[in-house]
N, C-alpha and C positions, 0 to 999 in steps of 0.2 A: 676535664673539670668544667662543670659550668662557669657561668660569669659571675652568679650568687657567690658561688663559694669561692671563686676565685677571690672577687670583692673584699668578702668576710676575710680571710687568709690573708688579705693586704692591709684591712682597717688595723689591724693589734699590732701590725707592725710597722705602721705607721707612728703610734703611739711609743713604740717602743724607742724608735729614732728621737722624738722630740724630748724622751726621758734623760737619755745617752747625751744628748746636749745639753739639759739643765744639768747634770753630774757632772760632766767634764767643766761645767764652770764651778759648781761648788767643790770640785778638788783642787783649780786653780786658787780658787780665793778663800781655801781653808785656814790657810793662817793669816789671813788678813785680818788685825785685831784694831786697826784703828780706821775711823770712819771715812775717810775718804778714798781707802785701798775697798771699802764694801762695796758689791754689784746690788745685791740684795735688796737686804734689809739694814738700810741708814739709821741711825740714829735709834737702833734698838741695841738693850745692854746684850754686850758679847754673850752673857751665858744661856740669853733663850736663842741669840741666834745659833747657835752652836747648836741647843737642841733644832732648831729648825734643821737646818743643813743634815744632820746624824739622821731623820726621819724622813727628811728628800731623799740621801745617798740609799738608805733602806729601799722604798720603792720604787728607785732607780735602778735598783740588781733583781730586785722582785721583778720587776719587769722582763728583766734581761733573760728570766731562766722560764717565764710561763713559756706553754706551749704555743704554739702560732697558727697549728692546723683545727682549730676550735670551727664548730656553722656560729656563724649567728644566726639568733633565734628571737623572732622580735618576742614572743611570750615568756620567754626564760625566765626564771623568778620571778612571775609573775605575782603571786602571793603574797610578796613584799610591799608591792604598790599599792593594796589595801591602806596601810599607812596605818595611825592608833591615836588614841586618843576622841573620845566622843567630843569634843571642846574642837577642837580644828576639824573634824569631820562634818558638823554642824554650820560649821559656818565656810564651806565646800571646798577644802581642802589649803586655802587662801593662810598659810600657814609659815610661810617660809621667814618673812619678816614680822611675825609677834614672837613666834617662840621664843616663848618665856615658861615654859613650864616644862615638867621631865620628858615630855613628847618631842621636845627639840631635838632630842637623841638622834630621830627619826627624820624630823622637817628639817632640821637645820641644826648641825653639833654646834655650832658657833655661840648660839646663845644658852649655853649651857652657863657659861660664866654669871651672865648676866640675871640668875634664878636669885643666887643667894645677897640677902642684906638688907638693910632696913626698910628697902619698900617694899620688897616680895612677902616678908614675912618669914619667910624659911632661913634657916640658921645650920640645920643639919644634917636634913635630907629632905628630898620629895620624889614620892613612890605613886605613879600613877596603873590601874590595874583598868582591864576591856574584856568584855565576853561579848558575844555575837554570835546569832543562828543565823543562818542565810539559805536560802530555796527551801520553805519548808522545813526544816529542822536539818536538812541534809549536811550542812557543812559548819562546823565550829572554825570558829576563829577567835584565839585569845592573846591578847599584848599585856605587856610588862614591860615596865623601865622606870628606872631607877637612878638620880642623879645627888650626886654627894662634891660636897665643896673640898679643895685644897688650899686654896687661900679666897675669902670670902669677896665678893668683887671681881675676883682678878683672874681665877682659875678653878676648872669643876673637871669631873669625870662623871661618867653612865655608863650603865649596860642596860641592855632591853634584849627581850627575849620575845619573837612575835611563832606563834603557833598556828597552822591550818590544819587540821585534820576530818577525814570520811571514815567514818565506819561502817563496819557489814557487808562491803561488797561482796556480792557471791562470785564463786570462779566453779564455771562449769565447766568438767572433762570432757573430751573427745570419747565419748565412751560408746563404742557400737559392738553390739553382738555381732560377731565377724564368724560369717560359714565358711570361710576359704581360706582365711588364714592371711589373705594381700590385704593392702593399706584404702581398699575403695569400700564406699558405700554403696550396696547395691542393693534395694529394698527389693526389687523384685525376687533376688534368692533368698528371702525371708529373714532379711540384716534388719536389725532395730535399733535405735537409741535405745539404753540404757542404764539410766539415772536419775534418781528420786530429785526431785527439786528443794524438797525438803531436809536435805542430808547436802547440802552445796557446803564445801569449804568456805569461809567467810575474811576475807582478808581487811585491813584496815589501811589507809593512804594517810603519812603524815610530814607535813611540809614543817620543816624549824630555820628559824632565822638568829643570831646570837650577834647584836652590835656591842662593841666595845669601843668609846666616846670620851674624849678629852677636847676641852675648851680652852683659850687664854686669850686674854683684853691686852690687846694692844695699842699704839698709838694712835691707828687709823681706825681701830674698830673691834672685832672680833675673831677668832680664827679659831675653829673647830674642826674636826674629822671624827670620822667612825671605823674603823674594823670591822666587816662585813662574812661572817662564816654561815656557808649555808649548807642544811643536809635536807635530802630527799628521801623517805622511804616510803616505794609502792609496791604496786602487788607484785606476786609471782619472786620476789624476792630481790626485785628490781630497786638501787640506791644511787646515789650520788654525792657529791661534798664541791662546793665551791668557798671561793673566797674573792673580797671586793673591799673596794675602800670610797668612802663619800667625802666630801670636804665643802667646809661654808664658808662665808663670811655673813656678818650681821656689821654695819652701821648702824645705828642708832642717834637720831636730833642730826640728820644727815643735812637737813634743811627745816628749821624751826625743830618740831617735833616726828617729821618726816623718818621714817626708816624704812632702809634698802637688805635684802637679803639676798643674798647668792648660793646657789648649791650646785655643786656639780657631784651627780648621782652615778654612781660607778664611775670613779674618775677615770681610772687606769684599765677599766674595761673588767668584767666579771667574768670569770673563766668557770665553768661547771661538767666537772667530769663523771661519766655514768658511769656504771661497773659494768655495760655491757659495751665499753667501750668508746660510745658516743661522748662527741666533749661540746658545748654547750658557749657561745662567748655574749654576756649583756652588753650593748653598745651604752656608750655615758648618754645622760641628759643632763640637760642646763634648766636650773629652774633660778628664775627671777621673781621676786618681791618686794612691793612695797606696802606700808603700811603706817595709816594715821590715826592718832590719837586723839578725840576732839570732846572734851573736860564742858561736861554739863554742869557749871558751878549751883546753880537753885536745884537741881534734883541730889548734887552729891554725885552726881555718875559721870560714867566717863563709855563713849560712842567709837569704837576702832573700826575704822574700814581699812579693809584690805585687796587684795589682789597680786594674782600667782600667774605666771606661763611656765610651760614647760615645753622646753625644745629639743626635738630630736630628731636626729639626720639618718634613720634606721628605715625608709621608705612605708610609714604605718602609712598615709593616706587617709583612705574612707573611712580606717577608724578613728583618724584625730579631727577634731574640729576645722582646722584650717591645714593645707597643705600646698608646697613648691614641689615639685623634681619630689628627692628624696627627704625636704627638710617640713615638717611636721611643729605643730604649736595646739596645747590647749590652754583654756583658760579655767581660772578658779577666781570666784568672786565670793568674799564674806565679808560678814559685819556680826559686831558683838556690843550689847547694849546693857553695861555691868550699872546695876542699880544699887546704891550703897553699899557696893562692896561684901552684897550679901546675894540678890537673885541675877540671872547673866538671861539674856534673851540673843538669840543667834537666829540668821538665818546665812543663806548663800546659793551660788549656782555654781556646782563640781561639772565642768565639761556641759555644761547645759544643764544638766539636770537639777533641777533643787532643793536644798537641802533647807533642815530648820533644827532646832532644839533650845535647850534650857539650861539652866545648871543652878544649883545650889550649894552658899558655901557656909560652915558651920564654924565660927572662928574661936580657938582654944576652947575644944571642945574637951570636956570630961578631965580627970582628974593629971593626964598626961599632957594637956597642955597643946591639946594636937589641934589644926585643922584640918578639917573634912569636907570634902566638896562632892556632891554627886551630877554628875552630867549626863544628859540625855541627847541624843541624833536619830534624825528620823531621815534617810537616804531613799529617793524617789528614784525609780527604772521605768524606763519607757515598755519595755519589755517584760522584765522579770520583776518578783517581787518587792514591796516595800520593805527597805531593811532597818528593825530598831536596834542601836546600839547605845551601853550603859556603860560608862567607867565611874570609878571611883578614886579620888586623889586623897593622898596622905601625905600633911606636912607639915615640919617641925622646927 
């Protein structure tokens, strides 16, 4: 066994020990009903702690039963890391402490809560939609999510559905005119390729991601997760099916109007197994945010700057911005310049590169009472093309 795999074979079971020990205490202090027998969570009423605990002990045996012999792969769902939303894509990914809109599914479940009520404007739902071409028309990319209140304030749910797919690749056979009947090409015995180019099998590659997102406000702040199912279908008849979990926090007025966002992105580690047997494991990342709010009172608007890291101990290096040993950091810089609450100006730097766009909102438009907002990103590559992306939000 190499030392890679060896590595990878020890990281998830690593995780698996520090899960075994949060369990072992939440079965000790399961009936602990009164506040000073709590380890936890103090001064929270007994019946969310209880759901807390019942959703730890869950991914506490979840763990216990994943596989352990997974590689890791530093590109594995990769796909996903695209992210959605042209509104935080614009302003370069720096997203982790605003989310405040259905895209939080994604940035950050936590403030999913914090969508619905008199200052957001939405009451009943908010449905954000994305379409994107990317390398000349070559690759679709489309997001969806969708976030719905349980008690307005206090608690919300989402799902998001993010899509990649190629179409048309051709799959050319091994097809030789064979004079001897054995598996060699040998053109001098007058063996030839044959197969029209024009008659190639054409197969289609389509990556799907499905979060499922609940939020609740609590005393210090917010606490959000996602349920993470992924499936891959490629060529040749090639598939796979993983599953992952994310988990945030959001503070908000942490310091004046100051807020702090946390995510930890595959918490518990992403396991992806192939049908040709290969299994697949995503190491977590820690992403940190903060984010201010600064209230232009003579224009009516209001100015957010932001800033994102994301840390990860999976040896990227050369391709991260800054790097230790194995531990890796990028940075995401945005700012958002909302003019009466009707035109947005954005700009930012994703990993260096910089980003800009606009957005427009239409408020209780037409005879449903709806708000409509359209938002524009324009994504610069040092290399590859310039990428435009369009979403559209709906909310009620």
């Amino acid at each position: 066994m190499s030392p890679v795999e060896s590595e990878a074979r020890c990281f998830p079971l690593s995780f698996r020990v520090v899960f075994v020990i949060i369990y072992q205490a939440v079965i000790k202090t399961a009936r602990a009903r009164s506040g000073e027998e709590r380890m936890f969570f103090k001064g929270i009423p007994w019946k969310t702690e209880k759901k807390m605990r019942y959703t730890l002990a869950i991914l506490c045996l979840a763990m216990a039963i994943l596989p352990a012999g997974a590689q890791a792969e530093k590109y594995a769902g990769e796909f996903m890391a695209l992210g959605g939303g042209a509104r935080a894509m614009a302003m370069g990914g720096a997203f982790c402490s605003v989310a405040d809109d259905a895209t939080s599914t994604f940035w950050n479940p936590a403030g999913m809560a914090g969508i619905f009520g008199a200052a957001s404007g939405a009451n009943d739902l908010e449905m954000i939609f994305m379409h994107s071409e990317r390398f000349g028309n070559l690759i679709d990319y489309n997001y969806f999510s969708s976030v719905f209140p349980l008690k307005p304030g206090e608690s919300a749910w989402g799902v998001t559905l993010i899509h990649m797919g190629i179409d048309g690749i051709p799959i050319s056979p091994y097809a030789v005119e064979n004079s001897d009947g054995d598996d060699r090409f040998e053109p001098w015995n007058g063996e030839s390729f044959n197969f029209n180019p024009m008659n190639l099998k054409r197969e289609n590659v389509n990556d799907f991601a499905l979060f499922l997102s609940y939020s609740q406000v609590m005393s210090f702040g917010s606490l959000g997760g996602s349920l993470k199912l992924i499936r891959n279908d490629q060529i040749t008849d090639v598939s796979s099916f993983g599953i992952g979990v994310d988990v945030g926090l959001l503070k908000r007025a942490l310091y004046r109007d100051l807020a702090v966002g946390v995510k930890l992105q595959d918490a518990t580690g992403t396991y992806i197994s192939w049908s040709t047997g290969k299994r697949e494991f995503i190491y977590p990342c820690l992403k940190i945010g903060a984010g201010y709010p600064l209230p232009i009172r003579k224009m009516n608007s209001v100015l957010v700057l932001a800033a994102d890291g994301d840390f990860r101990f999976e040896n990227m290096k050369s391709v991260s911005q800054f790097w230790i040993g194995r531990a890796s950091v990028d940075f995401h810089l945005g700012a958002e310049l909302l003019l009466r609450n009707l035109v947005a100006l954005r700009g930012g730097y994703d990993m260096g590169r910089p980003t800009a766009g606009m957005g427009v909102l239409l408020n209780k438009f037409g005879p449903w009472d709806l708000d409509l907002g359209i938002d524009y990103a324009l994504l610069v590559h040092d290399e590859l093309d310039t990428t435009h992306r369009v979403s559209m939000t709906v909310r009620h």
